[in-house]
Structures are given as C-alpha cells and as structure tokens.
Chimera marker file (.cmm) of the C-alpha trace (Angstrom):
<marker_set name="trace">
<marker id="1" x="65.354" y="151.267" z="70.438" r="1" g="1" b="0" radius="0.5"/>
<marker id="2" x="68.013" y="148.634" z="70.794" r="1" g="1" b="0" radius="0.5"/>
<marker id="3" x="70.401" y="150.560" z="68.109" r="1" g="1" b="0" radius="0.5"/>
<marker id="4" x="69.932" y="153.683" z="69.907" r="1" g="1" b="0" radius="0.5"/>
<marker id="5" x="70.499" y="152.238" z="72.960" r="1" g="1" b="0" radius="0.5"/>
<marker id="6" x="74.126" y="150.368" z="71.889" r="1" g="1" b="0" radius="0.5"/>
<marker id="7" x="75.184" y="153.848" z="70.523" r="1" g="1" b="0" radius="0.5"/>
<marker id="8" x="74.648" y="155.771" z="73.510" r="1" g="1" b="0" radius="0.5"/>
<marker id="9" x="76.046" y="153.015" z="75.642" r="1" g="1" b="0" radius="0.5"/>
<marker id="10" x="79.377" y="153.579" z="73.743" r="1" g="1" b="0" radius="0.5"/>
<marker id="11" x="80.227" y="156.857" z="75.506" r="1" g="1" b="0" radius="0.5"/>
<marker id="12" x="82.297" y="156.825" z="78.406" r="1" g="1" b="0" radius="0.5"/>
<marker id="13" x="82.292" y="159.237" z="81.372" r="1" g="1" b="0" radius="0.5"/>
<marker id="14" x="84.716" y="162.613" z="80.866" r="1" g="1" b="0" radius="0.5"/>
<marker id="15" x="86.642" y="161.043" z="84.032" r="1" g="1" b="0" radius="0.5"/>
<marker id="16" x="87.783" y="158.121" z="82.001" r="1" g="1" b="0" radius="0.5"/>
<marker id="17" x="86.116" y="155.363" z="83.891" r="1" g="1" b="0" radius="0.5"/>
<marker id="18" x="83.258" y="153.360" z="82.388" r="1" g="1" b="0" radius="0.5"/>
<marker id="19" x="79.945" y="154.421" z="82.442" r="1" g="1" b="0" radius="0.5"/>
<marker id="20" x="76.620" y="152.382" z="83.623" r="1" g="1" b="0" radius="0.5"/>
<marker id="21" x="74.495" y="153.836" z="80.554" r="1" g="1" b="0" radius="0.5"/>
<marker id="22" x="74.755" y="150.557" z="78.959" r="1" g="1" b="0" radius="0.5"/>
<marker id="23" x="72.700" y="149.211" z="76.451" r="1" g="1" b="0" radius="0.5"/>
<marker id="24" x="71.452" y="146.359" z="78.870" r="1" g="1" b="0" radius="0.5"/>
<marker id="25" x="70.713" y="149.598" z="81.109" r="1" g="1" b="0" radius="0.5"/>
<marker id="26" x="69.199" y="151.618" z="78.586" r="1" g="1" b="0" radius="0.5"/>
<marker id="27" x="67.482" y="148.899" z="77.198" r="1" g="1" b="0" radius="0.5"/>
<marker id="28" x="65.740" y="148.257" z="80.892" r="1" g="1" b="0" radius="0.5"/>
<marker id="29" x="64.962" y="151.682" z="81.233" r="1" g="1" b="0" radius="0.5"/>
<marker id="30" x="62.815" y="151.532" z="78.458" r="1" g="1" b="0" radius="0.5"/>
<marker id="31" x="61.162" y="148.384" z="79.199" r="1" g="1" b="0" radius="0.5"/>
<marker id="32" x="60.306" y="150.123" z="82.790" r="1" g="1" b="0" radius="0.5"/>
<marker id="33" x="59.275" y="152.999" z="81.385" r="1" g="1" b="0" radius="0.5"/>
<marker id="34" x="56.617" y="151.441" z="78.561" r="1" g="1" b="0" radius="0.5"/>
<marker id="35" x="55.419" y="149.443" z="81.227" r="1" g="1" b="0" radius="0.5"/>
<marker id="36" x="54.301" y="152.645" z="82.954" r="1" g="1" b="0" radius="0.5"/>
<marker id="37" x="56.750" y="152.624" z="86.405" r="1" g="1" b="0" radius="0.5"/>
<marker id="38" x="57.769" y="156.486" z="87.610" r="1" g="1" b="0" radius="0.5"/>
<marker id="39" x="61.108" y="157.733" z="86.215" r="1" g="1" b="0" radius="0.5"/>
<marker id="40" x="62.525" y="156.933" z="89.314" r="1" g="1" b="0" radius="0.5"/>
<marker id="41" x="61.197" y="153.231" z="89.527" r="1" g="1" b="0" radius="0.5"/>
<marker id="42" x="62.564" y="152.646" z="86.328" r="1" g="1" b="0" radius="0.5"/>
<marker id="43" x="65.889" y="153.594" z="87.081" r="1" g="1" b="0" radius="0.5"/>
<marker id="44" x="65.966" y="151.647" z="90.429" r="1" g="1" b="0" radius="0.5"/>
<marker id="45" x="64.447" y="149.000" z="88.753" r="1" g="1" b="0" radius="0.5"/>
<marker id="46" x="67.430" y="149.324" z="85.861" r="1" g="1" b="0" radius="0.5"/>
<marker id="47" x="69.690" y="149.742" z="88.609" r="1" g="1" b="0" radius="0.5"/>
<marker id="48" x="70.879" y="153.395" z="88.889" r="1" g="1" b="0" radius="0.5"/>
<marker id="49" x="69.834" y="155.722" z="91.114" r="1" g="1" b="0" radius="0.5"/>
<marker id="50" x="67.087" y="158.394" z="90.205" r="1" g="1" b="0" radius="0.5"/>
<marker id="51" x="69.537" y="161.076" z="90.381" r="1" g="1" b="0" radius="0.5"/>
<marker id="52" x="71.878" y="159.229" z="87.426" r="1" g="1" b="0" radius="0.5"/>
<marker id="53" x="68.872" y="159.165" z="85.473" r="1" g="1" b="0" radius="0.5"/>
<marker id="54" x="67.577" y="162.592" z="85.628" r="1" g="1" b="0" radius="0.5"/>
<marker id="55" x="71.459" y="163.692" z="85.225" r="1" g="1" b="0" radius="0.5"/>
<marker id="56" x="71.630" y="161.122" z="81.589" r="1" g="1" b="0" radius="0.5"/>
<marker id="57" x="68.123" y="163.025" z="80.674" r="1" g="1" b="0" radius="0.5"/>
<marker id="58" x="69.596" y="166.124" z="81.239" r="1" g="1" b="0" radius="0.5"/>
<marker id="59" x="73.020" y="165.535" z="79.668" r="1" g="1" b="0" radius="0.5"/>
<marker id="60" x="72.208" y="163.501" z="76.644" r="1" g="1" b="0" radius="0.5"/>
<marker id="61" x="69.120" y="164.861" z="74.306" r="1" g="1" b="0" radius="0.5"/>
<marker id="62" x="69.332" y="160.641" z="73.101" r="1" g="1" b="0" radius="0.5"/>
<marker id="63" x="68.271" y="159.929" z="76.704" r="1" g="1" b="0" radius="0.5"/>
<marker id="64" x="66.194" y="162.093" z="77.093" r="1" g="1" b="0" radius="0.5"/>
<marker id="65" x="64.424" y="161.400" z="73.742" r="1" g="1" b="0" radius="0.5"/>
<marker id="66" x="64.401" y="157.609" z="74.899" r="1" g="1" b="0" radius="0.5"/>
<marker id="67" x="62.263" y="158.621" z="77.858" r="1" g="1" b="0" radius="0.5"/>
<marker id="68" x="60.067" y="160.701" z="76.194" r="1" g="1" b="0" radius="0.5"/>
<marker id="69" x="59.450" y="158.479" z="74.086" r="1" g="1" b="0" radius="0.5"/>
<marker id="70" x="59.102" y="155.344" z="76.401" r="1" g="1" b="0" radius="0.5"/>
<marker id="71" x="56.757" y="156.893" z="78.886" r="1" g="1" b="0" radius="0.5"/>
<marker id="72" x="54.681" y="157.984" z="75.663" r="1" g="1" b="0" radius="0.5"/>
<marker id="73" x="54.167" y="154.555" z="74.874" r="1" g="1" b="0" radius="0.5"/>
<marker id="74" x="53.049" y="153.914" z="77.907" r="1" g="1" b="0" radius="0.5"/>
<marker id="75" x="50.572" y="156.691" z="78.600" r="1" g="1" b="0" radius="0.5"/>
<marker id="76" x="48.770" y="155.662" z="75.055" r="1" g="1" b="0" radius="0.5"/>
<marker id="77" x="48.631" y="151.617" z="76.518" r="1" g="1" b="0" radius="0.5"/>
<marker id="78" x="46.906" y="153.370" z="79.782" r="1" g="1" b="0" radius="0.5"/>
<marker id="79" x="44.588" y="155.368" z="77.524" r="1" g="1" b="0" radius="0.5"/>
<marker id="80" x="43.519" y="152.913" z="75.469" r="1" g="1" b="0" radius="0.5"/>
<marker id="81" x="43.262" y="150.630" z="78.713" r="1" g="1" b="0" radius="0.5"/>
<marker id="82" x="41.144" y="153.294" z="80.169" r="1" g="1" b="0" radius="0.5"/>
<marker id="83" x="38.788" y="154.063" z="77.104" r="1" g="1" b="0" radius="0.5"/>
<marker id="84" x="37.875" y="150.194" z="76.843" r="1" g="1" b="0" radius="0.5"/>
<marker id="85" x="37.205" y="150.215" z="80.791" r="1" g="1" b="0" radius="0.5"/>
<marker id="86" x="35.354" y="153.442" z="80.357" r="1" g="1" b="0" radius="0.5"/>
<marker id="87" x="32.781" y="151.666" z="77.576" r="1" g="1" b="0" radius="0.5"/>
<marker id="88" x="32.083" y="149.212" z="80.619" r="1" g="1" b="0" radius="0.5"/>
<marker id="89" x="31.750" y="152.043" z="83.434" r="1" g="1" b="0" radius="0.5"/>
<marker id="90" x="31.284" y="155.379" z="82.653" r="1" g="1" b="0" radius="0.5"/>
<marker id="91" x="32.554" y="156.445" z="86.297" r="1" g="1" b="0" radius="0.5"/>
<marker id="92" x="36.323" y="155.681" z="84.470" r="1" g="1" b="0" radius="0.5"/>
<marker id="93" x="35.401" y="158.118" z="81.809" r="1" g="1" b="0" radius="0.5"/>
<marker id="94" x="34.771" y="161.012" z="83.761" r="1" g="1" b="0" radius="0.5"/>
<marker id="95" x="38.003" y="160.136" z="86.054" r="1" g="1" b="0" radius="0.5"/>
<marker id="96" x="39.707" y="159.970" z="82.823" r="1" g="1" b="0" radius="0.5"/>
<marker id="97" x="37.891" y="163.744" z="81.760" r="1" g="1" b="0" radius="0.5"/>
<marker id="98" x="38.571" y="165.128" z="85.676" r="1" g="1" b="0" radius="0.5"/>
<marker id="99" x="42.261" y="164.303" z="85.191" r="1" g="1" b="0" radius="0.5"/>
<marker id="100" x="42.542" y="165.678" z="81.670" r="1" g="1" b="0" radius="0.5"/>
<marker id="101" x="40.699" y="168.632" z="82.045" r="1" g="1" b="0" radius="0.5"/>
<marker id="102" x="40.262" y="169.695" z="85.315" r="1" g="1" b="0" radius="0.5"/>
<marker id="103" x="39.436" y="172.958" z="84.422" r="1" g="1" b="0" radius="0.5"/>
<marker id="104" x="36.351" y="172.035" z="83.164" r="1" g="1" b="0" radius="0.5"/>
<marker id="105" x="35.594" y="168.191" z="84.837" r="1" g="1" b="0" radius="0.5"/>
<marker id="106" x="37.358" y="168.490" z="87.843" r="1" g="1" b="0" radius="0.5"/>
<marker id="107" x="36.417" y="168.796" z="91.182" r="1" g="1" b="0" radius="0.5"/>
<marker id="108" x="36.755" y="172.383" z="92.322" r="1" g="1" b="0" radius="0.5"/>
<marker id="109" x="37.838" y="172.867" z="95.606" r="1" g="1" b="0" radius="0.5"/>
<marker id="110" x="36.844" y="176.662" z="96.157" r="1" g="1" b="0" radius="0.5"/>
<marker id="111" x="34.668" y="178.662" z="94.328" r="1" g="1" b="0" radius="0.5"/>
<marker id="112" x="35.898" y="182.219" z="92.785" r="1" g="1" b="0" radius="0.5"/>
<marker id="113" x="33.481" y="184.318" z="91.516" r="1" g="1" b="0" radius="0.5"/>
<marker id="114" x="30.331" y="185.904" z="92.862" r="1" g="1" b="0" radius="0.5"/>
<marker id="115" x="27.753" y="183.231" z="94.558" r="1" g="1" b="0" radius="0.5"/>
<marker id="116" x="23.808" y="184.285" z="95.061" r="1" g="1" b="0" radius="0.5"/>
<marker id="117" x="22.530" y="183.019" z="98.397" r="1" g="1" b="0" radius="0.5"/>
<marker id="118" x="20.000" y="180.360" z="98.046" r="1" g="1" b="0" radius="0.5"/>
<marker id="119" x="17.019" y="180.975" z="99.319" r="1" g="1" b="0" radius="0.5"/>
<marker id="120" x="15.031" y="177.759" z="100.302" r="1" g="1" b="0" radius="0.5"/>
<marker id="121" x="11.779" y="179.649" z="100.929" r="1" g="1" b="0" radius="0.5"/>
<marker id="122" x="11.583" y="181.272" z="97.459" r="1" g="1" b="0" radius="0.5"/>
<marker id="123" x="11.455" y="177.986" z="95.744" r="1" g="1" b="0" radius="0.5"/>
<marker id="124" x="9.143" y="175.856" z="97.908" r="1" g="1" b="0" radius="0.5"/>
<marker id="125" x="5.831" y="176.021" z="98.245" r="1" g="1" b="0" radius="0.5"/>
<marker id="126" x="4.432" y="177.855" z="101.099" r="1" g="1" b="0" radius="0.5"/>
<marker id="127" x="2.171" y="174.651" z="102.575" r="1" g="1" b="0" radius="0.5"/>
<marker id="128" x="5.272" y="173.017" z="102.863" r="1" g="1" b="0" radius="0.5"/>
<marker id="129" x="7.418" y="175.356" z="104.617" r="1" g="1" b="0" radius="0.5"/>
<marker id="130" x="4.223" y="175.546" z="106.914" r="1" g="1" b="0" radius="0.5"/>
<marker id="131" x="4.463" y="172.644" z="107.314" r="1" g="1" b="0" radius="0.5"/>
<marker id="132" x="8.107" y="172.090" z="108.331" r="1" g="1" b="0" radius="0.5"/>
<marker id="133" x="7.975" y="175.353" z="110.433" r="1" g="1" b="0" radius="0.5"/>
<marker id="134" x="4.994" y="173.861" z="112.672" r="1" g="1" b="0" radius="0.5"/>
<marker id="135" x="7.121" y="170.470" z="112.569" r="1" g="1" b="0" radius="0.5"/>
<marker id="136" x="10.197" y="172.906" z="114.059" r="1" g="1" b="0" radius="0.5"/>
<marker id="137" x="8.281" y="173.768" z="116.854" r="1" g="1" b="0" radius="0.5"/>
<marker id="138" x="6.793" y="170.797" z="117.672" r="1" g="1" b="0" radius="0.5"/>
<marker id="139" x="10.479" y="169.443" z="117.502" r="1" g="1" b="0" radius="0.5"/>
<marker id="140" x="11.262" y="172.484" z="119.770" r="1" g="1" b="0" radius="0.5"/>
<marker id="141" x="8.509" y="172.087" z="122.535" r="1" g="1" b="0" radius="0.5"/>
<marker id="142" x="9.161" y="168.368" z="123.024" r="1" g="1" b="0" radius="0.5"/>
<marker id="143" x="12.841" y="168.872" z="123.074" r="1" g="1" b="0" radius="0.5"/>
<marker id="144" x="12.243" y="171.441" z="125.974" r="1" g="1" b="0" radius="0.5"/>
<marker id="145" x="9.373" y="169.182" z="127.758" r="1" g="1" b="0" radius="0.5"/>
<marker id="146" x="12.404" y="167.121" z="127.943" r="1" g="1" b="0" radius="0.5"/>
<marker id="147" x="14.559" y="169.375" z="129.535" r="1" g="1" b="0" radius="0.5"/>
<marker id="148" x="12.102" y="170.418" z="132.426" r="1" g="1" b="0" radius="0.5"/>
<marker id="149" x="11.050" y="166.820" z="132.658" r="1" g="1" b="0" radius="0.5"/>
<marker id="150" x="14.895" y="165.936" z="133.535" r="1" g="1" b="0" radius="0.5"/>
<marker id="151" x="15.444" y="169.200" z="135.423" r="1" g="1" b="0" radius="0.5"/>
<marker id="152" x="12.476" y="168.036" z="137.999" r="1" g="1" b="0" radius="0.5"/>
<marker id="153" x="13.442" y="164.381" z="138.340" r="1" g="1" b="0" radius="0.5"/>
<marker id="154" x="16.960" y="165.765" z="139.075" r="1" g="1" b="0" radius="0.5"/>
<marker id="155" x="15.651" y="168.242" z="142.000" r="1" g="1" b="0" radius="0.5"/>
<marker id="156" x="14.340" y="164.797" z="143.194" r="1" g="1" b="0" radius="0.5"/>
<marker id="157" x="10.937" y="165.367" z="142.878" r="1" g="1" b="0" radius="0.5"/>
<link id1="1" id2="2" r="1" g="1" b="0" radius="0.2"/>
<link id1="2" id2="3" r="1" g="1" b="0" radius="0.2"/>
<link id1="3" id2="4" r="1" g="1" b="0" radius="0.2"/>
<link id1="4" id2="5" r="1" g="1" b="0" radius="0.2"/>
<link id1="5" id2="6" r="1" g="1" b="0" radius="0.2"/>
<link id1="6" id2="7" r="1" g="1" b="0" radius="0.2"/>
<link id1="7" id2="8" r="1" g="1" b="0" radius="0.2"/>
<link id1="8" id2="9" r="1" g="1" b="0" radius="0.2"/>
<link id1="9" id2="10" r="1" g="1" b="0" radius="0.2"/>
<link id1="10" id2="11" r="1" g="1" b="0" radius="0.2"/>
<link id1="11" id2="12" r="1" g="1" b="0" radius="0.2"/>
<link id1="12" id2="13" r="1" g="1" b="0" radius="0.2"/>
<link id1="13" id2="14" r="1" g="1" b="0" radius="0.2"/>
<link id1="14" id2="15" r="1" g="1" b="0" radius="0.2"/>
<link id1="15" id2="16" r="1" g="1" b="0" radius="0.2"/>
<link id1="16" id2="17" r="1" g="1" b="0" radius="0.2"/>
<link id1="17" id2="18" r="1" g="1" b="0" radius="0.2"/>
<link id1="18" id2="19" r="1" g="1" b="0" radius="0.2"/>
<link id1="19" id2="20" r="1" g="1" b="0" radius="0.2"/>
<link id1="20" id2="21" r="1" g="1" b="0" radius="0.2"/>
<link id1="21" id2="22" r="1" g="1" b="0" radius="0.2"/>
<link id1="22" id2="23" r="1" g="1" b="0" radius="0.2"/>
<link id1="23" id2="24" r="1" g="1" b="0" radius="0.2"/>
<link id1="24" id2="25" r="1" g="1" b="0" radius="0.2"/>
<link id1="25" id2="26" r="1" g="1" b="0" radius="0.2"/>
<link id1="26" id2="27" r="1" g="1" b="0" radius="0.2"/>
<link id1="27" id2="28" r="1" g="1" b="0" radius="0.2"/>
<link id1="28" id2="29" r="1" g="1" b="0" radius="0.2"/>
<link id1="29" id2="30" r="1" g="1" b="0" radius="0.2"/>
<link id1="30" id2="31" r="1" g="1" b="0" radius="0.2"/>
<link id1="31" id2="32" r="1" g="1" b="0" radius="0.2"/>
<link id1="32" id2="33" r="1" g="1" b="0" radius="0.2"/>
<link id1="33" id2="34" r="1" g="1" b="0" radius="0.2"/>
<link id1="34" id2="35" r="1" g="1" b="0" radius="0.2"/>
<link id1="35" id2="36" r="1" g="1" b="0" radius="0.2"/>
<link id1="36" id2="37" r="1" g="1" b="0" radius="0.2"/>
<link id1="37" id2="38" r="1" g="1" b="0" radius="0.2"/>
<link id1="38" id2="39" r="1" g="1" b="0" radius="0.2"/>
<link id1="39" id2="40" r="1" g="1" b="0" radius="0.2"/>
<link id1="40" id2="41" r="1" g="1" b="0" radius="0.2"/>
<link id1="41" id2="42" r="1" g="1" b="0" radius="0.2"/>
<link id1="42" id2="43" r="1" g="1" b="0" radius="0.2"/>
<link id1="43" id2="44" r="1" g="1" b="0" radius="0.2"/>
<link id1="44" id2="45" r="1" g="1" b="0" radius="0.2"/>
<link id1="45" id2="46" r="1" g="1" b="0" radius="0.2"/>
<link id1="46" id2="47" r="1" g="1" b="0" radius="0.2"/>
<link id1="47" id2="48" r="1" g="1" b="0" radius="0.2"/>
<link id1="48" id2="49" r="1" g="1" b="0" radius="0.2"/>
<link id1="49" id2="50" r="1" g="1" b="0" radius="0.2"/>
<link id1="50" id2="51" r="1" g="1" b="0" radius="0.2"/>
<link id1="51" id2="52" r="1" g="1" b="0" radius="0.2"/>
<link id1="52" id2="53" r="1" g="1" b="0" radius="0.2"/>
<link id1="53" id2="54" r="1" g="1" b="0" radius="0.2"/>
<link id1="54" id2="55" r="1" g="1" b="0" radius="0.2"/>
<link id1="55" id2="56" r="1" g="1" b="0" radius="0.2"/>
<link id1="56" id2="57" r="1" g="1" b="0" radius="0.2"/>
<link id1="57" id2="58" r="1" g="1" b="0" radius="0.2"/>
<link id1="58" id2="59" r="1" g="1" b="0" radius="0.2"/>
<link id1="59" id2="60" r="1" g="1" b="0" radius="0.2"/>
<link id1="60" id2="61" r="1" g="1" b="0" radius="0.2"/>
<link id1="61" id2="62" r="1" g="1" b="0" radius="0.2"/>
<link id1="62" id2="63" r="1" g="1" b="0" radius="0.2"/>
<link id1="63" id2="64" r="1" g="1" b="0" radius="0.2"/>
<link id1="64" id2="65" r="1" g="1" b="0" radius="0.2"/>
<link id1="65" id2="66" r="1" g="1" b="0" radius="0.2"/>
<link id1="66" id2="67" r="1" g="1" b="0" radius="0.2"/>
<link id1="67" id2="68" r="1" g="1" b="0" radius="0.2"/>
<link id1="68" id2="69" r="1" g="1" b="0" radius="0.2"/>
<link id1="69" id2="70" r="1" g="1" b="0" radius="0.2"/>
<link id1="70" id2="71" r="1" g="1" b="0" radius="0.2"/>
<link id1="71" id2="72" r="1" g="1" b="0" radius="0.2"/>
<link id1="72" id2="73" r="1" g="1" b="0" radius="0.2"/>
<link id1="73" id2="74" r="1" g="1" b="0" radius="0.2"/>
<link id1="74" id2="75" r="1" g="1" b="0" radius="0.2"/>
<link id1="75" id2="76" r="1" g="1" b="0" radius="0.2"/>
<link id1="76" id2="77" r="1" g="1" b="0" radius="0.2"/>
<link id1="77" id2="78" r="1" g="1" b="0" radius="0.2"/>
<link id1="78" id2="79" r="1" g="1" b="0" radius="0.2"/>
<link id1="79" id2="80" r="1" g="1" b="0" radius="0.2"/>
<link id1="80" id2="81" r="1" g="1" b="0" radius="0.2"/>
<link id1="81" id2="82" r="1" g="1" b="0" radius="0.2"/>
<link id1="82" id2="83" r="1" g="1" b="0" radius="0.2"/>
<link id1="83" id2="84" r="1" g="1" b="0" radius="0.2"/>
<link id1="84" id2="85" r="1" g="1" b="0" radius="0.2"/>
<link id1="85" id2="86" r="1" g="1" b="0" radius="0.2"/>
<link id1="86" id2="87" r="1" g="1" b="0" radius="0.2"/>
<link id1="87" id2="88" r="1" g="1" b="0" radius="0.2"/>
<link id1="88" id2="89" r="1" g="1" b="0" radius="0.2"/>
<link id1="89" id2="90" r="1" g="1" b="0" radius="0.2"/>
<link id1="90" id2="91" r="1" g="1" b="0" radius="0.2"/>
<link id1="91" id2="92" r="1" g="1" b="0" radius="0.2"/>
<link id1="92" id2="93" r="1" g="1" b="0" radius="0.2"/>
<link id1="93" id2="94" r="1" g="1" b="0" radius="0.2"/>
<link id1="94" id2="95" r="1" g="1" b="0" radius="0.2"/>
<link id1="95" id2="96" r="1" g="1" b="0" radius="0.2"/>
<link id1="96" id2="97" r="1" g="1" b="0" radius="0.2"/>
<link id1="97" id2="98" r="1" g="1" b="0" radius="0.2"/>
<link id1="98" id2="99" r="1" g="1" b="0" radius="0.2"/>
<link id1="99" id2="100" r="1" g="1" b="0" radius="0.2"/>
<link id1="100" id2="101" r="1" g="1" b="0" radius="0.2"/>
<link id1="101" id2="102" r="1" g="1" b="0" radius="0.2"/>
<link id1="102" id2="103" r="1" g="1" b="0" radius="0.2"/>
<link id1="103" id2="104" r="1" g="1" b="0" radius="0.2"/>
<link id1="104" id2="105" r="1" g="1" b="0" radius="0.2"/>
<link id1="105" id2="106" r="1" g="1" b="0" radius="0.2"/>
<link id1="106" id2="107" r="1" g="1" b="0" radius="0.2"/>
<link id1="107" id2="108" r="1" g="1" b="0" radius="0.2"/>
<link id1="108" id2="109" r="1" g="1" b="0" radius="0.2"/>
<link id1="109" id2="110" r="1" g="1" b="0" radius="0.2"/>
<link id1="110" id2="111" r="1" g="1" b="0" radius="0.2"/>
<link id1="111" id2="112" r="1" g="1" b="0" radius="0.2"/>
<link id1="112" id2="113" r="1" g="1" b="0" radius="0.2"/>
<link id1="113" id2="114" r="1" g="1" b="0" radius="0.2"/>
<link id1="114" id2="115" r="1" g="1" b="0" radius="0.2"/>
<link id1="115" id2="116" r="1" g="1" b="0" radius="0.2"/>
<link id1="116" id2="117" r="1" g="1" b="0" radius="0.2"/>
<link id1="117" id2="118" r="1" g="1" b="0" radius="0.2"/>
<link id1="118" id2="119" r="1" g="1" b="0" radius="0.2"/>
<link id1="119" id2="120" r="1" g="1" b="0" radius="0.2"/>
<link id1="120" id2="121" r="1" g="1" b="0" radius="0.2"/>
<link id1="121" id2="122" r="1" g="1" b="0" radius="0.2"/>
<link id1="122" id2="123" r="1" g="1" b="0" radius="0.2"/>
<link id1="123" id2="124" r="1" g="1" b="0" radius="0.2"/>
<link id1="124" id2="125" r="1" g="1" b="0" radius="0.2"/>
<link id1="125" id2="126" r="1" g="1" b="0" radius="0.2"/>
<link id1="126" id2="127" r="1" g="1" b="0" radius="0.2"/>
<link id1="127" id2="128" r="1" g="1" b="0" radius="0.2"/>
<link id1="128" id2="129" r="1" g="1" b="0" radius="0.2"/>
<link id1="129" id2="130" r="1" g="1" b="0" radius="0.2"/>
<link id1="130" id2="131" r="1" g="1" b="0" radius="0.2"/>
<link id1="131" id2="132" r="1" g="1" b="0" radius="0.2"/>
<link id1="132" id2="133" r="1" g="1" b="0" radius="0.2"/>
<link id1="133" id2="134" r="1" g="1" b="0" radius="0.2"/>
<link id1="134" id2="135" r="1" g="1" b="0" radius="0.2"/>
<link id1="135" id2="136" r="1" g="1" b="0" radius="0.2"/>
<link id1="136" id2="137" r="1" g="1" b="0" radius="0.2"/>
<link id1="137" id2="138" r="1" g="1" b="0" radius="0.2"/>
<link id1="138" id2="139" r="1" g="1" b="0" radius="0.2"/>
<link id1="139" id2="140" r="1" g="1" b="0" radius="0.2"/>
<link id1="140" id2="141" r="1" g="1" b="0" radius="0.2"/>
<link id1="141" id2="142" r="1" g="1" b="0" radius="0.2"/>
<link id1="142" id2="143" r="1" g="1" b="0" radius="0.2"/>
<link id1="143" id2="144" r="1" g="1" b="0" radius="0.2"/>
<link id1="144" id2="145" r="1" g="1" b="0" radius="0.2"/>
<link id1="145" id2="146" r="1" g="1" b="0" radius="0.2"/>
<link id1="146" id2="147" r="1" g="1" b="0" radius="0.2"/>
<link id1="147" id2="148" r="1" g="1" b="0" radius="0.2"/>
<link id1="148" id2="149" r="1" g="1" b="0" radius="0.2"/>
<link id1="149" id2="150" r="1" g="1" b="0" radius="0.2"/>
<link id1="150" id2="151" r="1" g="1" b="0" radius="0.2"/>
<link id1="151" id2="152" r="1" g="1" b="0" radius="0.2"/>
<link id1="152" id2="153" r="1" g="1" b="0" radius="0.2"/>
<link id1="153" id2="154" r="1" g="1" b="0" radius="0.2"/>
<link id1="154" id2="155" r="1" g="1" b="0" radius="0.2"/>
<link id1="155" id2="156" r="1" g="1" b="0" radius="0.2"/>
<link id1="156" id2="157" r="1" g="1" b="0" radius="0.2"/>
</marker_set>
C-alpha cells in the first residue's frame, strides 16, 4: 500500500499547485477505510472533504483501486467478526443472512402474490369455538349490564 500510495502522491493538480493526495493522506485513507469508517469518515478523518475523495476515486483508477481494496479488507474483518459472534448467538447469524440475502431472509414488508384468507373456524375444533362463542356473549351481556347499570345511576335513580 505504502508504494502505491508515494506514487500517486507524486502527481500534482493540472492547475499547477500542489495537491493534498499525499502519501501521508493516502496512507490515512486506507487505515480509515480497513478500520471500517464510511468513505466519507475516512476522508474527514484523513482530512479532505468527501467530495475530494469521491472526485480522486473517480479521477484516478489507483484511488479508486485503493478503496476498493481497503473497504474489502474491512468488510472480511466484520465477517469474520460476525461469524465468531454468530457461533455464540445465532440471532447474529440470521442478521448476518437478512442483510445478505434479503430476498430470501429478510423481513418482507408487503406481501405480492395471492394470499388465502385464514379461516380460524376450519382449523379448530368445534367445542372450542363453542366455547369461545358462549364466552363472547357472556363478555357481551356483562359489558351491556354495565351500560344500563351506569345509564340508571346517571338518571339518578
């Protein structure tokens, strides 16, 4: 990295005036970067503004092949982070699967596709729903008891 870094610190800018991709930059960018910060918390964090950076990535392939390479580094640290954690708890596994593949592990916020009603009373047995049905109306006839009960203290009765 460091001889990469030197050579593409060597350039200067078209307008003639010296240009902040220094090695000591370059070299911080990298560091950033493997450690996992955001493109753009790299580069404040190397000094620059996001905006240089993503102008050097865009301008010079050897940037841009730094970067690349940099925040691959650090996304195989995370994974390998991850897969030991996931051993431990198996909740970090499937975050890890939702996040990868969220076609098939993720959640799904809508549903597309046909959908059959569900119908409670076709899988139940029929004491039971009997049962809850007389419960309902129980439920019902106390809740209105209630009502009339309140209703004829009210008329002051």
């Amino acid at each position: 990295m460091a001889n990469l870094a030197y050579m593409i610190s060597m350039q200067r800018n078209k307008a003639g005036r010296p240009t902040r991709k220094t090695e000591k930059v370059l070299q911080k960018l990298d560091e950033l970067l493997r450690l996992g910060l955001s493109m753009a918390g790299a580069a404040r964090g190397a000094g620059i503004s996001p905006s240089t950076l993503y102008n050097w990535i865009e301008d010079d392939p050897r940037v841009e092949a730094l970067a690349n390479a940099a925040v691959a580094a650090a996304e195989e640290q995370l994974v390998k982070l991850a897969l030991e954690g996931a051993k431990k708890d198996g909740r970090i596994a499937a975050i890890m699967l939702s996040k990868r593949f969220p076609e098939s592990w993720g959640e799904h916020s809508h549903i597309s596709g046909r959908v059959d009603h569900f119908h409670a009373h076709r899988m139940l047995p029929g004491e039971f729903l009997e049962g809850m049905a007389a419960a309902r109306r129980l439920r019902d006839e106390s809740v209105q008891d209630d009502h009339a009960r309140e209703r004829w203290l009210e008329a002051g009765n």
